[in-house]
C-alpha positions in Angstrom: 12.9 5.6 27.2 13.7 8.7 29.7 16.9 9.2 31.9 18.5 11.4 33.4 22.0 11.9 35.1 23.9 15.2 36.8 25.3 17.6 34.7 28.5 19.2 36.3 31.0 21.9 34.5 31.6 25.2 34.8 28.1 26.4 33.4 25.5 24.0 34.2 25.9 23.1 37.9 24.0 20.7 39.4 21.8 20.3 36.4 19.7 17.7 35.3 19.5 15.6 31.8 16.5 14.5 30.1 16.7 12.1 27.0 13.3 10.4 25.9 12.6 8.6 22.8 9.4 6.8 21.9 8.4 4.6 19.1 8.7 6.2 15.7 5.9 5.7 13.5 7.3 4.4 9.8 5.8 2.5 7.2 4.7 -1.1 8.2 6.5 -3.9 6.4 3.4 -4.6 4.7 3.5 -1.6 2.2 7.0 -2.5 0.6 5.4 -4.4 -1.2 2.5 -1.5 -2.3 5.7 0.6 -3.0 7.7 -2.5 -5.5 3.8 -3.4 -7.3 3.2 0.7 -7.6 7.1 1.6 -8.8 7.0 -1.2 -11.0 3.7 -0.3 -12.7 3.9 2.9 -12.8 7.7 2.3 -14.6 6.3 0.3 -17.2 3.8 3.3 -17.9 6.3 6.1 -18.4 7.9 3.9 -20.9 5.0 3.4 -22.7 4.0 6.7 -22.4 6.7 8.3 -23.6 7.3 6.5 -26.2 4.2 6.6 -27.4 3.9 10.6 -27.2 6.8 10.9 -29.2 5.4 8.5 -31.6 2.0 10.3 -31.6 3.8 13.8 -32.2 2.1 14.9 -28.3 3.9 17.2 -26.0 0.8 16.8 -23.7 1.6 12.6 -23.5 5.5 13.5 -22.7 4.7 16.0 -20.4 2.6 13.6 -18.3 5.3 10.8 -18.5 7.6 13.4 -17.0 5.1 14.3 -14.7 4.2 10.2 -13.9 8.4 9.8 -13.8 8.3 12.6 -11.0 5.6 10.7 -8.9 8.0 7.4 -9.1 11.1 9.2 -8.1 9.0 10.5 -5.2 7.4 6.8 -4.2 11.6 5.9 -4.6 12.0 8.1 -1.9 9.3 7.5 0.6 10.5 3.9 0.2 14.0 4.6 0.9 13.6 7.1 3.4 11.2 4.0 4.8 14.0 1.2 4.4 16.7 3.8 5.9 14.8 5.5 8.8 14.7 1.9 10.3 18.8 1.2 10.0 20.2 1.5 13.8 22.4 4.4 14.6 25.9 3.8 14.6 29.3 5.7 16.1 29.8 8.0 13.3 26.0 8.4 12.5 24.5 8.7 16.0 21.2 9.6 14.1 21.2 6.9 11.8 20.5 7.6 8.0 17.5 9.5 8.9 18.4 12.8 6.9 18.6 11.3 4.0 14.9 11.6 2.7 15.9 15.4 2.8 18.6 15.0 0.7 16.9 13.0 -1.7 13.8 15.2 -2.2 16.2 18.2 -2.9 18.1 16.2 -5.4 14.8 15.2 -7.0 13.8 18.4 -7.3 16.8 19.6 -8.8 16.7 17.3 -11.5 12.6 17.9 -12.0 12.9 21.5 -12.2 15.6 20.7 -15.4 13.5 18.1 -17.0 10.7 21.0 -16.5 12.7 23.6 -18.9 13.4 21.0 -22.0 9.6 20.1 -21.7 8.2 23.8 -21.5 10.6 24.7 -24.7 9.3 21.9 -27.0 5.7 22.7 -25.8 6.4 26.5 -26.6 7.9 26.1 -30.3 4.9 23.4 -30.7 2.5 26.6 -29.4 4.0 28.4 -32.7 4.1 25.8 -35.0 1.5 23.3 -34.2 1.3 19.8 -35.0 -1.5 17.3 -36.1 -1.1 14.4 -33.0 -2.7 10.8 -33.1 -5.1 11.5 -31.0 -6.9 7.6 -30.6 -3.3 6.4 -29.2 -3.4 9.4 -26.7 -6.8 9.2 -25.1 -5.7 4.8 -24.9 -2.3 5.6 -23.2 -3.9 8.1 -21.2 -6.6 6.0 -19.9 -4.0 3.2 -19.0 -2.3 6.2 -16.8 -5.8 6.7 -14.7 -6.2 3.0 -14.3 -2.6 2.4 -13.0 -2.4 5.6 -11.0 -5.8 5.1 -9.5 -5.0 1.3 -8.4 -1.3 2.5 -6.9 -3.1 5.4 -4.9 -5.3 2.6 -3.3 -2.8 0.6 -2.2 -1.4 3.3 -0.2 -4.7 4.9 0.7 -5.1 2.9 4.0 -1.7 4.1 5.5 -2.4 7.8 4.3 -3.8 8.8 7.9 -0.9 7.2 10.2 2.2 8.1 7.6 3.5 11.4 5.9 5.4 9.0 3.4 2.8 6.9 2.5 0.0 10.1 2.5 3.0 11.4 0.1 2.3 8.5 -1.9 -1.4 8.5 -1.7 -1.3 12.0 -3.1 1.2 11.7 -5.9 -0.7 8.8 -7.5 -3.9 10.6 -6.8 -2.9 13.7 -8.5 -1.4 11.8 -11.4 -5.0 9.8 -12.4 -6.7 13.3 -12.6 -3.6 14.4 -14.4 -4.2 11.8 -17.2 -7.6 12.5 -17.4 -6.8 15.8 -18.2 -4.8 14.5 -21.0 -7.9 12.4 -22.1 -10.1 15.3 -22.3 -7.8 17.1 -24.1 -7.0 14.6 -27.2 -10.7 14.5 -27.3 -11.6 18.0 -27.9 -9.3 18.0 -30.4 -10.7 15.0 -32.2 -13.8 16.7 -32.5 -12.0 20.2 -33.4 -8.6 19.4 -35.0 -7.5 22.6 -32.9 -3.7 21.4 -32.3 -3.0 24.2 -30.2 -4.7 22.5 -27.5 -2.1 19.9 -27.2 0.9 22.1 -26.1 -1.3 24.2 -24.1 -2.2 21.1 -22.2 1.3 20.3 -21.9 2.2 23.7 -20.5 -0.8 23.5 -18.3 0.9 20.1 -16.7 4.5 21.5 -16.5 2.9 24.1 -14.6 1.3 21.9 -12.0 4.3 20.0 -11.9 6.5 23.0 -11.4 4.2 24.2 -8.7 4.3 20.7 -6.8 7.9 20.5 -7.5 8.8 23.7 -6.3 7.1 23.1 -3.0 9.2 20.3 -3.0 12.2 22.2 -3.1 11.4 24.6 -0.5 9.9 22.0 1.9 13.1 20.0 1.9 15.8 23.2 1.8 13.4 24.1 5.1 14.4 21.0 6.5 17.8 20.7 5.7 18.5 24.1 7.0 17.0 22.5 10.2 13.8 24.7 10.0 11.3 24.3 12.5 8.9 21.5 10.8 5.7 22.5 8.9 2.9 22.0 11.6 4.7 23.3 14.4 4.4 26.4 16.2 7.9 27.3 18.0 5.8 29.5 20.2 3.1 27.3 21.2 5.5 25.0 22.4 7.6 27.5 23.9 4.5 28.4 25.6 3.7 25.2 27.0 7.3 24.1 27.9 6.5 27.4 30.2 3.7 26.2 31.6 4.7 23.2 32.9 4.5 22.6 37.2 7.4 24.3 38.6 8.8 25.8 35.2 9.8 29.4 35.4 11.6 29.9 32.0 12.8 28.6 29.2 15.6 29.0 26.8 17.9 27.4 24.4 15.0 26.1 23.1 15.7 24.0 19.6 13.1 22.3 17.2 14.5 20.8 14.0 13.6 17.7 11.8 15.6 14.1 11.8 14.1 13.3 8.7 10.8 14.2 7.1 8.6 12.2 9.2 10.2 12.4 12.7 11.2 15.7 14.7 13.8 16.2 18.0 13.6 18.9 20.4 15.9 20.3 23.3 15.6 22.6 25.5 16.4 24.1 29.2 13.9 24.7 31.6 14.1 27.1 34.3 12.6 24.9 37.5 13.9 26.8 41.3 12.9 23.5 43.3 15.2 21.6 41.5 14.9 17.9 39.8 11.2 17.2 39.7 11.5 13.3 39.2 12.2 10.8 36.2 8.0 10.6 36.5 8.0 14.2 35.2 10.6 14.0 32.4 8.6 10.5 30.9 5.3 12.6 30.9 6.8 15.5 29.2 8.1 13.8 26.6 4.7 11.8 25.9 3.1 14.7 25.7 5.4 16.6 23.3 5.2 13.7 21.3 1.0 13.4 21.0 1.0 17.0 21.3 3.4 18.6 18.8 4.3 15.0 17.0 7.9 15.6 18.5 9.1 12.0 19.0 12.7 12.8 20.2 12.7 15.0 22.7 16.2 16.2 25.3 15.4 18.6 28.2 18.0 20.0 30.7 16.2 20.7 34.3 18.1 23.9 35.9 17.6 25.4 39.2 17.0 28.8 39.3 20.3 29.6 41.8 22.2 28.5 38.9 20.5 29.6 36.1 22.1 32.3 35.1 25.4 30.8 35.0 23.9 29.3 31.7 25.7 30.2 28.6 23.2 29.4 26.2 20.8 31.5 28.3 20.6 34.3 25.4 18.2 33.1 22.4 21.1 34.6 20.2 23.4 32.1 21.3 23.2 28.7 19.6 
């Protein structure tokens, strides 16, 4: 939906509004129940999991729990960020709850990054002073991991192309099957060569790949919470294009931040010395910005060029 409606202080004489939101895209109602059957499961398996790498004396089986444990904190909040993306806007939160998917992925990364340090100093002291592992129970719990991973990555593999959230998903449980097999391999070799240095190394090997994922995490989400221009989008290319529009002379004041980690706003003035081109013009704009850039919520002020000037968010120093 577009409008529009005149603009009159001391700044922005007879200036135009444009507001247009479309249709956000967000996880169908179908998948809450791929998200409850794949949390669930893959629960059930870090329990096991754990438990039974503690019991089996390997670092490599606890470090893939933690790993598994990261992947359901991160379905936990593509869920949520789901459930809350879709609560209505109210007087005090005029954007909804749609921030707090960023909020939740830098808290989860926080408490990774922890679980990350008491993992990599067990595997270390193991490194040193290695320990025979039961290595049948291993390659079984393992195995259980690729099965359960593999069939929760399916579920969500036919929303991966339409949905950050659920591609998020997609990945996480994708990753963790080859993961596990990883930890398969492992407790096989040293079947064969009793080498229980292999088992720590393993489990470094994981903390590592979970540290790298995790740390992307981090970044991705403090980028987003410090209203960062969203990964994907060029601030000039859109700049550019704002520029080229019919009648557009110049642009400024030209802001591109995320809502949340699937949807993105713009605003922006342009520069147009003929004045108000139409409501026509405003709907257009916006449906392109949206196919174009994927920016869904888009605000444009129309200014004519007599007045232009009198802006005071003309300067691109001045937010």
């Amino acid at each position: 939906m577009a409008h529009s409606h005149d603009h009159h202080d001391h700044s922005h004489h007879g200036a135009s509004h444009s507001h247009a939101g479309h249709g956000h895209v967000h996880a169908p109602a179908s998948f809450g129940r791929a998200f409850a059957v794949g949390i669930t499961l893959n629960i059930a398996f870090v329990v096991l999991e754990a438990l039974y790498g503690v019991l089996a004396g390997s670092m490599a089986l606890v470090a893939d729990a933690g790993h598994n444990m990261s992947d359901v904190m991160g379905l936990g909040i593509a869920w949520s960020a789901t459930v809350l993306s879709a609560r209505p806007p109210t007087s005090r939160f005029t954007y909804g709850l749609k921030a707090s998917s960023i909020l939740a992925a830098l808290g989860n990364a926080s408490i990774l990054m922890l679980a990350l340090g008491a993992i990599t100093l067990e595997a270390v002291q193991r490194l040193f002073h290695p320990t025979p592992i039961a290595t049948g129970p291993v390659m079984v719990v393992a195995a259980i991991g690729i099965m359960i991973n593999t069939a929760t990555a399916l579920m969500f593999m036919g929303g991966r192309h339409h949905d950050i959230n659920l591609r998020g998903a997609f990945l996480h449980m994708a990753g963790d099957a080859a993961v596990s097999a990883g930890v398969v391999l492992a407790a096989l070799v040293i079947t064969f060569t009793h080498a229980w240095w292999i088992d720590p190394v393993v489990s470094l090997a994981i903390v590592a790949l979970i540290g790298w994922s995790t740390w992307g995490l981090a970044r991705d989400a403090l980028h987003m919470g410090l209203l960062g221009v969203p990964p994907g989008i060029s601030e000039q290319d859109v700049r550019a294009w704002l520029g080229q529009q019919t009648g557009v002379t110049a642009v400024h004041d030209l802001h591109i931040w995320p809502m949340s980690t699937t949807e993105t706003a713009l605003t922006a003035h342009l520069v147009i010395p003929g004045g108000h081109p139409g409501d026509g013009f405003l709907h257009t704009l916006a449906d392109n910005l949206d196919h174009k850039f994927g920016i869904c919520h888009a605000t444009v002020q129309i200014e004519t060029e007599a007045h232009a000037h009198d802006c005071a968010l003309i300067s691109e120093s001045v937010v």
